[in-house]
Steps between C-alpha positions, in 0.01 A plus 500: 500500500490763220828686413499843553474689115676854613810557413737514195449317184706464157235518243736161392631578093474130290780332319423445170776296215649709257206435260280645747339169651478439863778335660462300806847463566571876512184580644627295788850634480357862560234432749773364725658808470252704573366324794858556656440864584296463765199631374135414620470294185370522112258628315501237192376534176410871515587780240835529540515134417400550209136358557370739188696316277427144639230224457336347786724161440809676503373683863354190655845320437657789646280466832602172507900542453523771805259320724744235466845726604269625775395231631563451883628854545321772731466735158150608381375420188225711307386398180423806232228327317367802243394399171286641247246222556394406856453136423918514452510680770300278767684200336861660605376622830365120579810334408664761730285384755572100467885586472469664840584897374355720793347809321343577157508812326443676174450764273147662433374369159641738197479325154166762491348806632317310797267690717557489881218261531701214250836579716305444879331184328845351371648568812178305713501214253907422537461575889247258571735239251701369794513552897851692430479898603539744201712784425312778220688716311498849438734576149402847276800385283341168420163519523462855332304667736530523895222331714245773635520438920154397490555216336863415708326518856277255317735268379643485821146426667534163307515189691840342478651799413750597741709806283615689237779543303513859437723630192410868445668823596187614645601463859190712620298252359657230660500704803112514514481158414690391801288740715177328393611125476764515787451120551662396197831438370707774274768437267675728303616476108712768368874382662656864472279683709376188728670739827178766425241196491693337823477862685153482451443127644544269243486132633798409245607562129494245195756627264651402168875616607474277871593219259867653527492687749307351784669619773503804404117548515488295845769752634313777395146415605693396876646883460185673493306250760810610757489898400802488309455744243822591387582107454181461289552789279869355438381139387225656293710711310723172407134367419421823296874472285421188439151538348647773301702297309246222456268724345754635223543121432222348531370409873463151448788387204748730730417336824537133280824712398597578825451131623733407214782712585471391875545132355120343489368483141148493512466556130352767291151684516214326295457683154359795448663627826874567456808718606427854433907568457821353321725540794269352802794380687722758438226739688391204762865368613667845615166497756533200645860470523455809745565496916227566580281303324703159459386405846128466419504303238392128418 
């Protein structure tokens, strides 16, 4: 029987040695971690692990590490399988398949200005790759430009498609969306304003920030789904600090900060990407040595 893909997911960060190479024995380290929250399960090998910056080699070893911690536990496992060629990318997503990951999903193709009919055609060729359901993406920031709804409804019309993960700000969009393709399965992207998403009947959120605070994002998502406002404005304004700071220093070198200071080294950011600010962990520690937000975190 099929695991059910709502929920919440850590968009899972990877480990990497301190000359930037992938390190299965921290990789491991932190996907224990993480799977400790209880959270729905992880989104591997997406952009906030570092997937821009990473062969298809380094990914498919990754797949391989965390299907291994994951192994005979309930979590979900989706696969983010975006590359700038599609032959990479239907190589990941079948590998995902044979290692017995439950989802695919990835980005729209970006290395060029494609036209809508390039994106629907990468997204029919990698769905029809495997029997596994896929997730599409909608990302402005990555892409460049956001999908027109025309072509959204139709990449939701695909077979084995069975969602989106939706990372814009336009919530009016995704509104419409919904309203058309009720049927399929929402997730949102942006962590610090996932409650506005949820209010409007998101399925679940995939988030870079769930990789440390987990239960944060399950207690908030249970908040709105029981009417407790006041409760899900207070754990997404310890969401919304948070991001704050991550975005003076960096989002992902302070989060690998963050893990640091909390006692898991999962090593630096690969090169270019680096640590916007000198005194990281004199902004980061203050935060999470707080009340109220020592509780929810890994």
């Amino acid at each position: 029987m099929a695991k059910s893909l709502t929920g919440m997911y850590a968009a899972l960060m990877t480990a990497l040695s301190e000359n930037g190479e992938f390190d299965a024995e921290r990789q491991v380290a932190l996907t224990e971690r993480v799977l400790n929250q209880g959270l729905a399960g992880l989104y591997v090998g997406g952009s906030s692990g570092e997937s821009g910056l990473l062969d298809a080699a380094t990914l498919l070893e990754q797949q391989e590490v965390v299907a291994g911690v994951a192994k005979g536990r309930p979590d979900v496992l989706i696969a983010h399988v975006g590359m700038p060629s599609l032959a990479d990318s239907i190589r990941l997503a079948r590998q995902a398949a044979s290692l017995g990951y439950d989802a695919l999903s990835a980005l729209p193709p970006h290395s060029y200005p494609f036209t809508d009919a390039e994106i629907l055609g990468y997204y029919r060729d990698l769905a029809s790759a495997t029997d596994l359901p896929l997730i599409v993406y909608e990302i402005p920031i990555r892409t460049g430009r956001p999908l027109p709804l025309p072509l959204l409804k139709d990449l939701l019309d695909l077979p084995n498609v069975a969602g989106i993960k939706f990372t814009s700000t336009d919530l009016f969009k995704l509104s419409m969306l919904r309203r058309a393709r009720p049927d399929r399965i929402y997730y949102f992207g942006f962590d610090e304003i996932f409650a506005g998403a949820a209010a409007l009947g998101c399925d679940g959120g995939i988030g870079t920030t769930y990789n440390l605070m987990g239960k944060l994002y399950v207690a908030l998502f249970n908040a709105l789904k029981n009417g407790d406002l006041a409760r899900a404005q207070e754990l997404q304004d310890i969401s919304q600090r948070f991001v704050e700071i991550l975005v003076q220093t960096g989002v992902l070198p302070g989060m690998k900060s963050a893990f640091r200071i909390l006692g898991l080294d999962v090593g630096p950011t690969r090169a270019p990407m680096a640590l916007q600010v000198t005194d990281h962990e004199a902004r980061l520690a203050p935060f999470l040595a707080l009340p109220e937000v020592a509780p929810w975190l890994a």
